[in-house]
Structures are given as C-alpha cells and as structure tokens.
N, C-alpha and C positions, 0 to 999 in steps of 0.2 A: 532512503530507498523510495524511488517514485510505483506511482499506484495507476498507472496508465489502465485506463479503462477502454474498451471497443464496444458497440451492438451492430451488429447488423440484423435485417430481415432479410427473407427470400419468399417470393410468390409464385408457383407456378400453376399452370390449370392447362391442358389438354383436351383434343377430342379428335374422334375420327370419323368423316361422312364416305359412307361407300353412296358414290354419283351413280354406277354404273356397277353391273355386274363384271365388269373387269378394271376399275378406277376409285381408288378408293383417295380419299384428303384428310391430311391432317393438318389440323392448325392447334399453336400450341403462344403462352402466352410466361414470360418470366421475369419478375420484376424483381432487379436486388437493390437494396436500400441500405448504403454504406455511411452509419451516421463519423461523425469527427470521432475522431481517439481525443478522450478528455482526463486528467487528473484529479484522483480523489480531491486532494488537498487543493484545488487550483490553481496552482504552482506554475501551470506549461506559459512560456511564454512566446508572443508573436510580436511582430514587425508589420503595424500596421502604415501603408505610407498617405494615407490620406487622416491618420492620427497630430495635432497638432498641441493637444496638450494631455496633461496627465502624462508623464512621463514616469519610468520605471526607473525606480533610484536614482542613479547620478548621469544616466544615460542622456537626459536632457530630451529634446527635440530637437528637431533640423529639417533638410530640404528630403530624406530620407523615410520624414515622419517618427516612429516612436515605438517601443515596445509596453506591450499590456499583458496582466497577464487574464489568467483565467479562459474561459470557452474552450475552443476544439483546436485540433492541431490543424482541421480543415475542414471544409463546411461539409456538410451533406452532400450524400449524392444518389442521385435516383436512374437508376439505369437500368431499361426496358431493354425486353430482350421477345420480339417476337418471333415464332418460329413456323415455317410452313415446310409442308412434305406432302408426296405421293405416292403409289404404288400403283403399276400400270400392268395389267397381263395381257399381252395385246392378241393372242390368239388360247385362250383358256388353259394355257399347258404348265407345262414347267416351270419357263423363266420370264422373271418377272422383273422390272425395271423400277428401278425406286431414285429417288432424288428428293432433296429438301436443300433448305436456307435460312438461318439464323442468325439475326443481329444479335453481337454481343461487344458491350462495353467495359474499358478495362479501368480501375481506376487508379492512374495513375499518382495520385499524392500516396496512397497505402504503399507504393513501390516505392515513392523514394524515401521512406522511414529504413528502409534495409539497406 
C-alpha cells in the first residue's frame, strides 16, 4: 500500500480603501503553494531525461534518460493570485456598480494524477 503524502499552503490578505464618498477599492492578495505529492517510503518513481546514469534496476539508460526513484511526483509550485475590485455609487442612491478581477492559476500536474 503506498503512503502518498500532499501539503499545501494558502496566503491570503485583503483590504478596502474608500477613495471617495461614492468609490470605494479593494485590493486583495492569494498565494497557494502546491508542494510535490511525495511517498512515505520513497518508493515514487520518475523519468528523468536529462538522467544519464544510476539507473533503476534493469531499466538501464538510454536516449530517453532513466528512472530514479525518491522526491516529488512534481516540483513545487507557487501560484499568485492577485485580486482587485470596486464599488461605485454614482449618484448616492440605490444602485450601485461593482466590478473586480483576479488571477488565478490552476495546477495542472495535480490534475493529471486523476
């Protein structure tokens, strides 16, 4: 039975400046931190092709490179995610107009484990 291990982090911090008595800003900040999936026992193995020796049992080496085992099924990965927004009341009443935009990265090696 394998012992696949994950951590991630997540960062996030906020705030809101009113500019104006009808325009208010917000800026917001979100950092996630998607370390490798790694195995208790050391066990996972990769396909390094810039590996040219130490080869994994009888696998050998080739033009392909070599498998090792041990580290992460994928490196790290650090993916920012800033965020900005407004609220606008443009004549003190009622309706108010909002809008924002935020980067967001997805990480694709966690997806193709499924």
């Amino acid at each position: 039975m394998r012992g696949n291990r994950v951590s991630n982090t997540f960062f996030y911090a906020q705030d809101d400046w009113r500019i104006t008595s009808t325009l208010t800003l917000n800026i917001g900040y979100r950092e996630e931190i998607a370390f490798g999936v790694s195995e208790v026992d050391g066990i996972l193995s990769n396909l390094n092709i810039g590996l040219t020796t130490t080869p994994l049992g009888g696998a050998g080496t080739g033009p392909l490179g070599a498998f090792y085992t041990g580290g992460s099924y994928f490196k790290d990965n650090y993916n920012p995610g800033p965020r900005f927004g407004f609220a606008w009341n443009p004549k003190h009443g009622k309706t108010v107009i909002r809008g924002g935009y935020y980067y967001c990265v997805i990480n694709h090696d966690i997806l193709k484990m499924f």
